[in-house]
BAZA-149660 format. One record per residue (C-alpha): residue number from 1; residue in one letter; x negated, y negated, z negated. Coordinates in steps of 0.001 Angstrom, whole numbers, padded with zeros to 6 digits, always signed. Layout:
[node NUM,'a',[X,Y,Z]]
...
! end
This chain:
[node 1,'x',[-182317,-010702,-041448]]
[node 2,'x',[-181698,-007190,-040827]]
[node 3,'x',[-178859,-005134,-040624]]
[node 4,'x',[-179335,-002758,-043414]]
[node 5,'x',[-179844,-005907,-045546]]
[node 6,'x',[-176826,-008081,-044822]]
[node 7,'x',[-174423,-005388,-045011]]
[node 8,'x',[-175766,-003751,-047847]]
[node 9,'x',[-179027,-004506,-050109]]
[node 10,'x',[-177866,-008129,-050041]]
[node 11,'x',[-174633,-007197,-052242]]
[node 12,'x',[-177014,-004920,-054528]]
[node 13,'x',[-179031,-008477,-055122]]
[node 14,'x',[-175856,-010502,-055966]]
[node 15,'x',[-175361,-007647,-058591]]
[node 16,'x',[-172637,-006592,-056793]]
[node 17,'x',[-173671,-002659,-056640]]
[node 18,'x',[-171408,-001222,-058457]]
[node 19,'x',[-168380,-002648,-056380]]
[node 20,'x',[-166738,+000183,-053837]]
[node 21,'x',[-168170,-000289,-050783]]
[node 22,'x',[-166799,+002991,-048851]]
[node 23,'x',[-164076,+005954,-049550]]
[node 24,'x',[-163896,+008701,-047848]]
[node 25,'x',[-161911,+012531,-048532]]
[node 26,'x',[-165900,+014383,-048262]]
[node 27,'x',[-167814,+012503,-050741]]
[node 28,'x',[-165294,+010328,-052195]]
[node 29,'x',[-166102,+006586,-053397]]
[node 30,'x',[-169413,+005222,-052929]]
[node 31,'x',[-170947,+002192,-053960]]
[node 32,'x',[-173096,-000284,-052706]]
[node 33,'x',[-175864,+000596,-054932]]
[node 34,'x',[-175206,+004232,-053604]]
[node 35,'x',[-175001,+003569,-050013]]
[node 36,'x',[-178111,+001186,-050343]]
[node 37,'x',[-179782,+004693,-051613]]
[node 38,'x',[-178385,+007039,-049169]]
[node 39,'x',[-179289,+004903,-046638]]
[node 40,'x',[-183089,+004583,-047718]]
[node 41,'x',[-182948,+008878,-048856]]
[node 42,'x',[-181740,+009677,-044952]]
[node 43,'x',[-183436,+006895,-043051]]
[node 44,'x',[-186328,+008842,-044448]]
[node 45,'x',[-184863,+012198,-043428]]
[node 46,'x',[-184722,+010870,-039993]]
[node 47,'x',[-188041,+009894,-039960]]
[node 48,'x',[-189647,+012902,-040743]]
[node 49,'x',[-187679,+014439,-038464]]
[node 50,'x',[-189061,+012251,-035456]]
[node 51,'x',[-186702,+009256,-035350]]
[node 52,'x',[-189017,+007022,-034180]]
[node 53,'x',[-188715,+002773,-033737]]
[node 54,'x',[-187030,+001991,-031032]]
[node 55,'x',[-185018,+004966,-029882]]
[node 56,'x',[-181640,+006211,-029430]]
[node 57,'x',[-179559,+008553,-031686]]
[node 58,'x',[-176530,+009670,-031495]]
[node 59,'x',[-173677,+010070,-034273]]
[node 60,'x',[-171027,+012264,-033088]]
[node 61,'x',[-168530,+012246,-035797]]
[node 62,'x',[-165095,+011749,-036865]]
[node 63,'x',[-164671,+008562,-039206]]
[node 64,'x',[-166786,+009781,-042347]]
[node 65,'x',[-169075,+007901,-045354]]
[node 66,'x',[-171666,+009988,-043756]]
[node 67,'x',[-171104,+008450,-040369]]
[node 68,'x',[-171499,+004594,-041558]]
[node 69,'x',[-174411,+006432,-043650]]
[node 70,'x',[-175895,+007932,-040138]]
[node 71,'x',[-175549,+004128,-038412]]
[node 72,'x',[-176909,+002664,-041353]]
[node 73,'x',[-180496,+004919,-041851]]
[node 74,'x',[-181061,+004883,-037826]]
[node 75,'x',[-181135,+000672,-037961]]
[node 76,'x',[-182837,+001298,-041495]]
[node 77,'x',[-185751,+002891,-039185]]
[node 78,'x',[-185612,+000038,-036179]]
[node 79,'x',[-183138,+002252,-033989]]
[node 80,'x',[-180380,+002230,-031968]]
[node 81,'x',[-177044,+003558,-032929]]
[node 82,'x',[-175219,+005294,-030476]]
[node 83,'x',[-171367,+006073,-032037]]
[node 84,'x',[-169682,+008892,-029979]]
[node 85,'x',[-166041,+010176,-030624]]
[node 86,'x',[-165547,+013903,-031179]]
[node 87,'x',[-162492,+013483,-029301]]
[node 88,'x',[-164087,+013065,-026192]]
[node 89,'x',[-164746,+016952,-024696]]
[node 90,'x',[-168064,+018731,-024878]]
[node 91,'x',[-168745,+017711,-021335]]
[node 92,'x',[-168580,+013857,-021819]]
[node 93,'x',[-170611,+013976,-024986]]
[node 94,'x',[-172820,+015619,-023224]]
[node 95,'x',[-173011,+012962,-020273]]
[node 96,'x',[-173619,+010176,-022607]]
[node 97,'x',[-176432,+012241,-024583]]
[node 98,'x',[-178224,+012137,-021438]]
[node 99,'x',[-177185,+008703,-020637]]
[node 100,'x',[-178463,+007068,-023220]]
[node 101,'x',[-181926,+009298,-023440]]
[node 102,'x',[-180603,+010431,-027029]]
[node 103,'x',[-183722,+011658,-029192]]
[node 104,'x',[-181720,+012452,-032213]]
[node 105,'x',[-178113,+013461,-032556]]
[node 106,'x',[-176062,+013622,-036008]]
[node 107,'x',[-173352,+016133,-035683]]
[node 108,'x',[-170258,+015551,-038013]]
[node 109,'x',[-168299,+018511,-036262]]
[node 110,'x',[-167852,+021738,-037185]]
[node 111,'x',[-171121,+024395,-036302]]
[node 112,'x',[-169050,+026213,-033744]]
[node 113,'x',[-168700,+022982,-032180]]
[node 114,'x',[-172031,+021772,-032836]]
[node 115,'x',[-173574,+024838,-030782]]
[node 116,'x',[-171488,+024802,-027705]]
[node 117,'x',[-172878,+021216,-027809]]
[node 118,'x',[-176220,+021740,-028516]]
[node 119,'x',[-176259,+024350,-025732]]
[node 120,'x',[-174698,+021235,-023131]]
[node 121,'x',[-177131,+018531,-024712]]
[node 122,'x',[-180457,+020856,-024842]]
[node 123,'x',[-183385,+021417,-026949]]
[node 124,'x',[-184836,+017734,-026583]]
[node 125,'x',[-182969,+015771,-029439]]
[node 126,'x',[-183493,+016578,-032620]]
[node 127,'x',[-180285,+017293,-035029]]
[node 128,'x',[-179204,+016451,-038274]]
[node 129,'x',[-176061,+017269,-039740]]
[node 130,'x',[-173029,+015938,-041660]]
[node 131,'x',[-174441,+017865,-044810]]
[node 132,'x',[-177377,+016342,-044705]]
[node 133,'x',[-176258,+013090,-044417]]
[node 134,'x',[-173879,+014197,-047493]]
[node 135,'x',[-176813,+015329,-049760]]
[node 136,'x',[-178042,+011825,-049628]]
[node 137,'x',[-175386,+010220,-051848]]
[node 138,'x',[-176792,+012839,-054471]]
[node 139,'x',[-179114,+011128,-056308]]
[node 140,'x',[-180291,+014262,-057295]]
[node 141,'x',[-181654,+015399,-054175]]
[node 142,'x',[-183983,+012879,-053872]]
[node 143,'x',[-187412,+014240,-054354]]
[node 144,'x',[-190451,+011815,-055359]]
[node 145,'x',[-191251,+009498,-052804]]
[node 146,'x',[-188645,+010745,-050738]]
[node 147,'x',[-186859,+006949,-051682]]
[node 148,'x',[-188553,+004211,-048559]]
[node 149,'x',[-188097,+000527,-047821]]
[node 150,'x',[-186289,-000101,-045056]]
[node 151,'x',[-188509,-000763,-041738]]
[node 152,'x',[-185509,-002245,-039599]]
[node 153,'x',[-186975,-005205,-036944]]
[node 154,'x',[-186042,-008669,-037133]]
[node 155,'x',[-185845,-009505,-033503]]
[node 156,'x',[-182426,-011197,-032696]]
[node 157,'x',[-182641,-009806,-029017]]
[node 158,'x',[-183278,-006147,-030582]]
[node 159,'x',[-180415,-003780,-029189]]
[node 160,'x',[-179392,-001507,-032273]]
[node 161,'x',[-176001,-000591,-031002]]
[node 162,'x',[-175005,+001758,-027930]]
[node 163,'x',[-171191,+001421,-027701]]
[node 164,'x',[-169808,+003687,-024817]]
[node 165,'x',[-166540,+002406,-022455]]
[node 166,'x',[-164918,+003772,-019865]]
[node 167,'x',[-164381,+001687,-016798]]
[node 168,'x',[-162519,+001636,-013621]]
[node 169,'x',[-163794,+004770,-012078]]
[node 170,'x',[-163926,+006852,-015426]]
[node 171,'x',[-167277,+007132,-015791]]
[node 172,'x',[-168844,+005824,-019420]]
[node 173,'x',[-170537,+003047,-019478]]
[node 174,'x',[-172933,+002435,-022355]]
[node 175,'x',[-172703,-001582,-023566]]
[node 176,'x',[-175654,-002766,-025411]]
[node 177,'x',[-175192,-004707,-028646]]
[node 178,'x',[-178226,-006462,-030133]]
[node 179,'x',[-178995,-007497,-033787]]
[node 180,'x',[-177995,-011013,-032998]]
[node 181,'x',[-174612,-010562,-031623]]
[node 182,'x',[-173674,-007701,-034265]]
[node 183,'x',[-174620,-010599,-036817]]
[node 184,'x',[-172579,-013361,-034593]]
[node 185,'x',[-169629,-010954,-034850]]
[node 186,'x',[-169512,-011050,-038609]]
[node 187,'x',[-170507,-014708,-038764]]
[node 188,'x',[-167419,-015683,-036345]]
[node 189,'x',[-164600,-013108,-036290]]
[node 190,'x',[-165583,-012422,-040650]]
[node 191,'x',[-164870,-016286,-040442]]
[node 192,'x',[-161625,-016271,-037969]]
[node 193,'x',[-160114,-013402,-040260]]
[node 194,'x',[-161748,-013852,-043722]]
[node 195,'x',[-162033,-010499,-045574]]
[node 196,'x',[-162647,-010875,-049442]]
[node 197,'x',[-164394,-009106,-051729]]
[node 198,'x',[-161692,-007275,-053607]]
[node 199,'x',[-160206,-006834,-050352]]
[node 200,'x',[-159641,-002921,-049668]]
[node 201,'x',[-159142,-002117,-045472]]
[node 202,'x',[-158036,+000622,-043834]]
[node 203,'x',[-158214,+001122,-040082]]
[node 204,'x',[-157358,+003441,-038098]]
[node 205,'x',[-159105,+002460,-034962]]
[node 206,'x',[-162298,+004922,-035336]]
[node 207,'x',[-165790,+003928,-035651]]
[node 208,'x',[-166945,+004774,-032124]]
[node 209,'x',[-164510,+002228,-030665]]
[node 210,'x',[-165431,-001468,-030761]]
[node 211,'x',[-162279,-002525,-032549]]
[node 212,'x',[-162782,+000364,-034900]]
[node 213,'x',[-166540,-000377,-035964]]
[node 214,'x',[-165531,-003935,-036531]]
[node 215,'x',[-162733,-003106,-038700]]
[node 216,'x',[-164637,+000049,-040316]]
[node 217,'x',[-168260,-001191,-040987]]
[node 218,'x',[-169369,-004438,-039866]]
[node 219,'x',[-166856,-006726,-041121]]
[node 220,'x',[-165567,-004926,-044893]]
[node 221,'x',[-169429,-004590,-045395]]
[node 222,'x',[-170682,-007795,-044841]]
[node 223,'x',[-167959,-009516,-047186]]
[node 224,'x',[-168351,-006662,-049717]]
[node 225,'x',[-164914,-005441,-049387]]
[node 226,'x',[-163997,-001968,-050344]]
[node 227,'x',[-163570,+000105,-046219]]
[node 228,'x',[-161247,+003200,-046474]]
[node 229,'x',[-162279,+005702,-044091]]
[node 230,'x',[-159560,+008364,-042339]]
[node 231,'x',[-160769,+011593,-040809]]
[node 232,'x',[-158467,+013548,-038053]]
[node 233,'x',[-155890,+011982,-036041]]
[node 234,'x',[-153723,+009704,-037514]]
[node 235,'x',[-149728,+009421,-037128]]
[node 236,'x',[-147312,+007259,-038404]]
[node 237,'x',[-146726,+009910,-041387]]
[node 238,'x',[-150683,+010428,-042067]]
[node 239,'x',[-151092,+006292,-042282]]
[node 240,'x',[-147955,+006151,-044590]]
[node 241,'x',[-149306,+008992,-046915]]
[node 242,'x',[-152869,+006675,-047109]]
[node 243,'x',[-151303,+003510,-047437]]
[node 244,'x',[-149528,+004999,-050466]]
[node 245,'x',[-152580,+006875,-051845]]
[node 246,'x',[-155240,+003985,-051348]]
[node 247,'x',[-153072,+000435,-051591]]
[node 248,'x',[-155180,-001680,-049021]]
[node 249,'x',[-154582,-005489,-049011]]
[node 250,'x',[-155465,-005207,-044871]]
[node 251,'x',[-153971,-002939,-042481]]
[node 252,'x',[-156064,-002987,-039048]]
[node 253,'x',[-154357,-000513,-036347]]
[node 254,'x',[-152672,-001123,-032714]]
[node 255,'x',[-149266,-002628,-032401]]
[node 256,'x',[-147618,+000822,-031432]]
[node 257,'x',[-148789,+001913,-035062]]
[node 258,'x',[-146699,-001317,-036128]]
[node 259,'x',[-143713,-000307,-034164]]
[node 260,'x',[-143975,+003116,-035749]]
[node 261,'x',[-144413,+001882,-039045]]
[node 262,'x',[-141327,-000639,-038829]]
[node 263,'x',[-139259,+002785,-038276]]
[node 264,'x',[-140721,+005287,-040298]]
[node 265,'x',[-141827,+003294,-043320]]
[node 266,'x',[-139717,+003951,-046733]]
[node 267,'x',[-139120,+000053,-048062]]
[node 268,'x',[-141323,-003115,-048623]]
[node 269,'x',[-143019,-000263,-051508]]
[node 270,'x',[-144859,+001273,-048558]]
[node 271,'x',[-146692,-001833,-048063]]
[node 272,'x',[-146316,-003664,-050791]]
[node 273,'x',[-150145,-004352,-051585]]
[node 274,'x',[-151096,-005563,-047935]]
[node 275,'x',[-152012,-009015,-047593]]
[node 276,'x',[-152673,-008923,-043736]]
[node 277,'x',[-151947,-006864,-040758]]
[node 278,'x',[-154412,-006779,-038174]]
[node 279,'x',[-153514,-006162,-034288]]
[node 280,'x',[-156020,-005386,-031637]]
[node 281,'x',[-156454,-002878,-029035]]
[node 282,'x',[-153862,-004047,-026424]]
[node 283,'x',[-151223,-006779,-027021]]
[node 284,'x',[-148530,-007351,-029507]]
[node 285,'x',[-145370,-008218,-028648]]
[node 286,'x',[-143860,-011279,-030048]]
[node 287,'x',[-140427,-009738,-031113]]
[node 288,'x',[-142350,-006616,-032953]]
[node 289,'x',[-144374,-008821,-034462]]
[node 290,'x',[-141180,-010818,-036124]]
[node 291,'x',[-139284,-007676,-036747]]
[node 292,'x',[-142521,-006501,-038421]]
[node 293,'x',[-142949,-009098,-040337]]
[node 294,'x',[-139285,-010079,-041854]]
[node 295,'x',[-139094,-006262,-042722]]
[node 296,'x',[-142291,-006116,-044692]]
[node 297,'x',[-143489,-009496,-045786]]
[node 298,'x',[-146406,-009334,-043995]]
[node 299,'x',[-148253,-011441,-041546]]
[node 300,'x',[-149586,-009679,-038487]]
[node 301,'x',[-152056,-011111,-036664]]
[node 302,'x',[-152623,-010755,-033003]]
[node 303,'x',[-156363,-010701,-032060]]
[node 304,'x',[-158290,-009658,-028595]]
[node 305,'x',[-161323,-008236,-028266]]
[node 306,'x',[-164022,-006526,-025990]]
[node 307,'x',[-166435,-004194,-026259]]
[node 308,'x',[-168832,-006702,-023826]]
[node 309,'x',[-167737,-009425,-025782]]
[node 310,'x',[-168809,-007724,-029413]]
[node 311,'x',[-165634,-007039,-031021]]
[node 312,'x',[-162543,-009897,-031594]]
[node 313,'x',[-162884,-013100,-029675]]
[node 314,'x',[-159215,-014506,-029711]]
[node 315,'x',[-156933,-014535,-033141]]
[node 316,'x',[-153432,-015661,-032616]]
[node 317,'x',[-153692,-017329,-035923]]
[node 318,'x',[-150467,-019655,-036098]]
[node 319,'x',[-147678,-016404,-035615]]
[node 320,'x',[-145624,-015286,-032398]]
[node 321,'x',[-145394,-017036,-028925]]
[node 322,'x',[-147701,-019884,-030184]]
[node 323,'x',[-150712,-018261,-028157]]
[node 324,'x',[-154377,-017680,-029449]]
[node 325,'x',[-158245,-019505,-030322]]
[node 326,'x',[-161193,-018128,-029996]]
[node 327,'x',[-163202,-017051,-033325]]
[node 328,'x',[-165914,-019700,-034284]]
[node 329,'x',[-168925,-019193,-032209]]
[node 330,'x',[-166939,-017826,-029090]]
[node 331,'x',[-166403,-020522,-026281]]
[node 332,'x',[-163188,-019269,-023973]]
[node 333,'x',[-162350,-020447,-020496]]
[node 334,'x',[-159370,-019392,-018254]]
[node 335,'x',[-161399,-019043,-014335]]
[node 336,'x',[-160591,-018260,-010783]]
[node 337,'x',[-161996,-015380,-008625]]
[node 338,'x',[-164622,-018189,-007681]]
[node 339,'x',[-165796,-018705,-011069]]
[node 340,'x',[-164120,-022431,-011743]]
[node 341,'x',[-162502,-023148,-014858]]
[node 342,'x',[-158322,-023486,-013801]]
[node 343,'x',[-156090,-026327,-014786]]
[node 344,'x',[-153647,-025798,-018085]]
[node 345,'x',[-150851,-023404,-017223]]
[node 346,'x',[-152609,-021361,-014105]]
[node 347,'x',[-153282,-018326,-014497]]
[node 348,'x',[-157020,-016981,-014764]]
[node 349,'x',[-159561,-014787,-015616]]
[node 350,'x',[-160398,-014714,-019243]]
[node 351,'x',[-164646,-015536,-019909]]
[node 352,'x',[-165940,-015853,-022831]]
[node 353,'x',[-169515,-017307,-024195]]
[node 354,'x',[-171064,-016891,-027387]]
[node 355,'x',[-173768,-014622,-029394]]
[node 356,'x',[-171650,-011959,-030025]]
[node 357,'x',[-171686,-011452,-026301]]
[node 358,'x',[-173472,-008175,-025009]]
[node 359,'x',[-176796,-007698,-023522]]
[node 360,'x',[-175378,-006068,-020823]]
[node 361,'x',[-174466,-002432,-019923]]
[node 362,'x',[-177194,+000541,-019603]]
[node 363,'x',[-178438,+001243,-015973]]
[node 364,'x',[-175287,-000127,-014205]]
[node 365,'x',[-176497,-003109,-012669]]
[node 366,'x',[-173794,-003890,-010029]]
[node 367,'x',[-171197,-003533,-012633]]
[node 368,'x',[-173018,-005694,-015204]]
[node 369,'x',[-173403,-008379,-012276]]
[node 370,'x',[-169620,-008485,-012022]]
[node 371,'x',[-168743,-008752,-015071]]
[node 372,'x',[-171493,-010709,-016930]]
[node 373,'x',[-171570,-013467,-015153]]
[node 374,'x',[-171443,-017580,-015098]]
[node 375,'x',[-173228,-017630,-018670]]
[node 376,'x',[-171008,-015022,-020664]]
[node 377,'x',[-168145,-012056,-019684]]
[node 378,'x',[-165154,-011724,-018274]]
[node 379,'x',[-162990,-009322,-020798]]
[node 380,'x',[-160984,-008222,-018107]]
[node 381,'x',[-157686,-009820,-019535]]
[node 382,'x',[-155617,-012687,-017336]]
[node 383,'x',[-154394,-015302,-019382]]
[node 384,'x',[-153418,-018819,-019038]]
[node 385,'x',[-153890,-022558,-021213]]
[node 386,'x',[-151439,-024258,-022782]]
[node 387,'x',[-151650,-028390,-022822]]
[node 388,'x',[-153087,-027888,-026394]]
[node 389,'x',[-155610,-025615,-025331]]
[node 390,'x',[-154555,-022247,-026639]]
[node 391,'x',[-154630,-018946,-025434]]
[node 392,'x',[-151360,-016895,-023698]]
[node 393,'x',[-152208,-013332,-023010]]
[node 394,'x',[-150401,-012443,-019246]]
[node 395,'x',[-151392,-008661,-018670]]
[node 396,'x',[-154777,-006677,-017456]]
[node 397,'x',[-156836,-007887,-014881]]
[node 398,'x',[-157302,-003933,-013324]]
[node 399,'x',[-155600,-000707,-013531]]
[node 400,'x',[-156658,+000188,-016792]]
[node 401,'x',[-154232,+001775,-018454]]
[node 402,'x',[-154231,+000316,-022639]]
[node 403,'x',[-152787,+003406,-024446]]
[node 404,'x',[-152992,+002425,-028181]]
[node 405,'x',[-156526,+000311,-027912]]
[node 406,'x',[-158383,+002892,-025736]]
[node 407,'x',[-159042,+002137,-022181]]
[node 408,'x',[-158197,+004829,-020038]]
[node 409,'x',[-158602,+005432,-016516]]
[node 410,'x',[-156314,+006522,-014460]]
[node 411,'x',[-158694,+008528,-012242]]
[node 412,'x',[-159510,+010856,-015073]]
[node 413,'x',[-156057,+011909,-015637]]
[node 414,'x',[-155155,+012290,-011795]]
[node 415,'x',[-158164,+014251,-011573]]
[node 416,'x',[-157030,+016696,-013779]]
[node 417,'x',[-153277,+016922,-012715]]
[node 418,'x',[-154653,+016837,-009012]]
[node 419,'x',[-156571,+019802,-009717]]
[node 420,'x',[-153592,+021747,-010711]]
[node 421,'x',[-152971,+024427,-008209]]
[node 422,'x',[-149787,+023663,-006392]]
[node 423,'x',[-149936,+020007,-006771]]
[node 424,'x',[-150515,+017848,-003791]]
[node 425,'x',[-151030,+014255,-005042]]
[node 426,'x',[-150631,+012792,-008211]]
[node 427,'x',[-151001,+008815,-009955]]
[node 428,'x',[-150743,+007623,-013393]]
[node 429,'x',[-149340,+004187,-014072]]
[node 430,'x',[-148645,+002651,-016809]]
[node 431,'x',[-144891,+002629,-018818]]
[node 432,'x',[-143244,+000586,-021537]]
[node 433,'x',[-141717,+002417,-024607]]
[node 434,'x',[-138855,+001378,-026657]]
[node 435,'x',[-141338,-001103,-028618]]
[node 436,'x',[-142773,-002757,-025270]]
[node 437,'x',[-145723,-000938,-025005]]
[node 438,'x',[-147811,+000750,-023016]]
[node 439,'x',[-147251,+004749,-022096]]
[node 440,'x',[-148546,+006861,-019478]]
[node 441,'x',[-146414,+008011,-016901]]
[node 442,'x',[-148113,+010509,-014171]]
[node 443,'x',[-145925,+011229,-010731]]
[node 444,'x',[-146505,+014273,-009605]]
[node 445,'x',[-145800,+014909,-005688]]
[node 446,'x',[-145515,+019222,-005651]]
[node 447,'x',[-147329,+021520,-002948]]
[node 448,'x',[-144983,+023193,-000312]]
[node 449,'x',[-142961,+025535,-002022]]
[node 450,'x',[-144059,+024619,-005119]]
[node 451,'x',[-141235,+025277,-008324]]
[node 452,'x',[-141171,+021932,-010392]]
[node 453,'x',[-140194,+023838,-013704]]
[node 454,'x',[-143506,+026246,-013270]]
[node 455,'x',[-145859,+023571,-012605]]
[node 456,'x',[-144464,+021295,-014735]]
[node 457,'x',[-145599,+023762,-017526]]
[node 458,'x',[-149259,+024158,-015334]]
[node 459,'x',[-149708,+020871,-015804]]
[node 460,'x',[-148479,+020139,-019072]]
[node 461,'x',[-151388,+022864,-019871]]
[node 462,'x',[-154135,+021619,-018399]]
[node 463,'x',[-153682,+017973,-019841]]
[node 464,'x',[-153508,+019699,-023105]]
[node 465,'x',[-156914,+021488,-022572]]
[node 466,'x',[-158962,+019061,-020512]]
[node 467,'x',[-157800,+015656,-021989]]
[node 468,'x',[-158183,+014172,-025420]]
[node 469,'x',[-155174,+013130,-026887]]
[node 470,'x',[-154880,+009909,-026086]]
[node 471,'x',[-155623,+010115,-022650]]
[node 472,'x',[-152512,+012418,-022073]]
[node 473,'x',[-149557,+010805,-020021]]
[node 474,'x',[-146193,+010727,-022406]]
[node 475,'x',[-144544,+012136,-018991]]
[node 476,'x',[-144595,+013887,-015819]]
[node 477,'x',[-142409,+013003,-013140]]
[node 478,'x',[-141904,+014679,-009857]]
[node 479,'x',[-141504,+012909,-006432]]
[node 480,'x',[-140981,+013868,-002831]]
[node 481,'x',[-143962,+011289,-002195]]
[node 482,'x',[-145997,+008614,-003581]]
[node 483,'x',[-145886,+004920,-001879]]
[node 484,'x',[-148215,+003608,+000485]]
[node 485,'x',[-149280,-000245,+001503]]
[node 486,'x',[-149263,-000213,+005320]]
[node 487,'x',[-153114,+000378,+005234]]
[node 488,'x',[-152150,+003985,+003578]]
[node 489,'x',[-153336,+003301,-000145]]
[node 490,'x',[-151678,+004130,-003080]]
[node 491,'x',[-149268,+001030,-003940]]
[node 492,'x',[-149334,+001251,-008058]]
[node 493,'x',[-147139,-001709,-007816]]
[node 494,'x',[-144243,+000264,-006693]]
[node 495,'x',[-144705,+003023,-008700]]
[node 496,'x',[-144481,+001032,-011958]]
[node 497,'x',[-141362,-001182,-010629]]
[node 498,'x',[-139732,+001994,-010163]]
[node 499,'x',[-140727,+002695,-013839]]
[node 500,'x',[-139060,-000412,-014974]]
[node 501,'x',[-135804,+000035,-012990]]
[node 502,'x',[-135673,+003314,-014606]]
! end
């Protein structure tokens, strides 16, 4: 079964259409019968504009009806979906156009934006724009035979999802999701977390994020649930304002957004219709999770996911400190450097096996060696068994720094401090907030002569302009030098116990 089907035309069968399947501020409720005929109007769009089986297109766009729409009509047509973030700056959208060998590219930015970006990409993929995805839900605009069937492949191995990650060095990496792990990810995490169909879910992880897509598409689709969709960035004050305008039953978001809500929300009122918290994106802290959930009434449930892996592959299902289980169909082991599975209460490499597990990454085949391997992935979490056989999270296996759910590379925000003029070295670590979690802090060694207050403001400037948002440290600190191991590297280890002396 494809795609296009299970999340959508097989609702429209159970006579089910008229349920909300989307909401969005643009076009406003649609649904399922509606999306089912958007999707058919602008698959055929796309086809007459070139999309042809097989290939790549990209949908650069904030969280939108006519983004799902854009994922929906490429698969509709036997193609791959490639979800981009407009966060990300001109340049790295640009990278991964090329990357991926992009034919076709959905813009759901603004046309100022659009033609700086068109000028980076080229002439070679063909556009199609947020409007035109938006005519589509008018039933109107459908001209006779402009309506197709759907011509999505049935091949389990198909890839039909491009899902771009950023990994030690900074540099994207595209992971390749095919038709039968998308379908293993609703089959096992839609079973580990059961969504209902009067359930209404708001996330504010974003569609071109694993987590996000998950929480966004695949999942509130496939159990005909009703998926509220939130454009821009989102604060504690915007996700108050929609939790009071749209009354979800689940709430999926990152435990900082948890920690903000626990301070900032009005009274049990604010929340009163949610059913379920969901937590992903880097771990929850036990006590935030009780404070959380005496405050509000709500259960919060921890979960851990990778791109590589799908989306969710460990749900702490029984509460704080009692550890996690994998979803149904995932298969988790706790290994050594060598590969061997480690006795109860060592520490190890988290691997997981299953469906839902990736293809592999595009044209990286060194770093898909290394990290599919021994029959599945490594997530890149440590993590150790308890005598029952559940799951403790320990920390990160790298130097990945977790800011919120997005993976972030230090290298990319040294490079742009380091390139400051008047700074001489630079390093980002991570930091702990108030809540427990994860900041990041950059140390900043000065230039001879250099005046901190002046290029304190230099650099505060160019993270503004060259960094998306959450990539930006939440401090600069100056030092008369960074530490060294004896072999003259950078020892991160020192910088972040001097974070947590204070």
């Amino acid at each position: 079964m494809g795609l296009v089907a299970r999340l959508v035309g097989d609702r429209v069968a159970a006579e089910q259409g008229d349920h909300v399947a989307l909401t969005d501020e643009t076009v406003g409720a649609v649904t399922y019968r509606g999306l089912h005929d958007a999707t058919r109007r602008y698959a055929t769009r796309l086809r007459r504009g070139g999309c042809v089986l097989g290939t790549r297109g990209l949908v650069v766009s904030d969280d939108s009806a006519g983004a799902v729409l854009a994922c929906l009509a490429l698969w509709a047509n036997g193609c791959v979906a490639v979800p981009v973030s407009p966060m990300l700056t001109d340049e790295e959208i640009a990278f991964i156009a090329r990357d991926s060998a992009a034919t076709l590219v959905h813009f759901g930015v603004p046309e100022s934006r659009r033609r700086a970006l068109r000028a980076l990409i080229g002439d070679g993929p063909t556009v199609f724009t947020a409007e035109q995805a938006n005519e589509a839900f008018d039933a109107s605009s459908a001209r006779d035979g402009e309506v197709a069937a759907y011509g999505e492949e049935e091949s389990g191995e198909q890839e039909v999802l491009l899902q771009y990650t950023s990994g030690s060095t900074g540099r994207p990496k595209g992971v390749r999701q095919s038709l039968r792990g998308l379908l293993a990810v609703i089959d096992g995490f839609g079973r580990g977390v059961p969504l209902r169909s009067g359930d209404r879910v708001l996330s504010t992880a974003k569609l071109s994020f694993g987590y996000g897509f998950g929480s966004s598409l695949l999942c509130p689709l496939a159990a005909g649930a009703h998926a509220v969709l939130l454009s821009g960035p989102v604060d504690v004050h915007t996700l108050i304002a929609a939790l009071r305008r749209h009354r979800p039953t689940v709430l999926c978001t990152v435990p900082r957004m948890y920690a903000l809500l626990a301070e900032h929300a009005r009274d049990r009122s604010d929340l009163a219709t949610l059913r379920l918290g969901l937590s992903a994106g880097e771990h929850l802290p036990d006590e935030l999770s009780t404070r959380f959930t005496t405050r509000f009434g709500t259960r919060l449930v921890d979960a851990l996911g990778a791109t590589e892996a799908g989306h969710i592959v460990l749900v702490a299902d029984e509460g704080p400190g009692r550890g996690a289980v994998a979803v149904p169909g995932v298969t988790a082991t706790v290994r050594d450097e060598a590969g061997r599975i480690v006795p109860a209460g060592e520490p190890g490499r988290l691997h997981v096996k299953g469906p839902s597990v990736a293809l592999g990454y595009l044209d990286r085949p060194d770093q898909e060696r290394e990290v599919f391997a021994d029959g599945g992935v490594y997530t890149g979490d440590i993590v150790s068994r308890t005598p029952e056989g559940r799951l403790l999270y320990l920390c990160r296996a790298d130097d990945l720094l977790n800011l919120g759910g997005f993976k972030v590379a230090p290298a990319e925000i040294e490079a742009v401090v380091g390139g400051v003029p008047g700074v001489a070295r630079c390093a980002v670590v991570a930091d702990a907030d108030e809540a427990g979690l994860a900041r990041a802090v950059a140390y900043v060694v000065p230039g001879p002569g250099g005046a901190e207050d002046e290029l304190g403001r230099a650099v505060r400037a160019a993270i503004r302009e060259r960094l998306a948002a959450y990539k930006r440290p939440a401090q600069v600190r100056f030092v008369d030098e960074l530490p060294t191991t004896s072999t003259g590297k950078l020892a991160r280890y020192r910088l972040r116990n001097r974070v947590e002396r204070g």
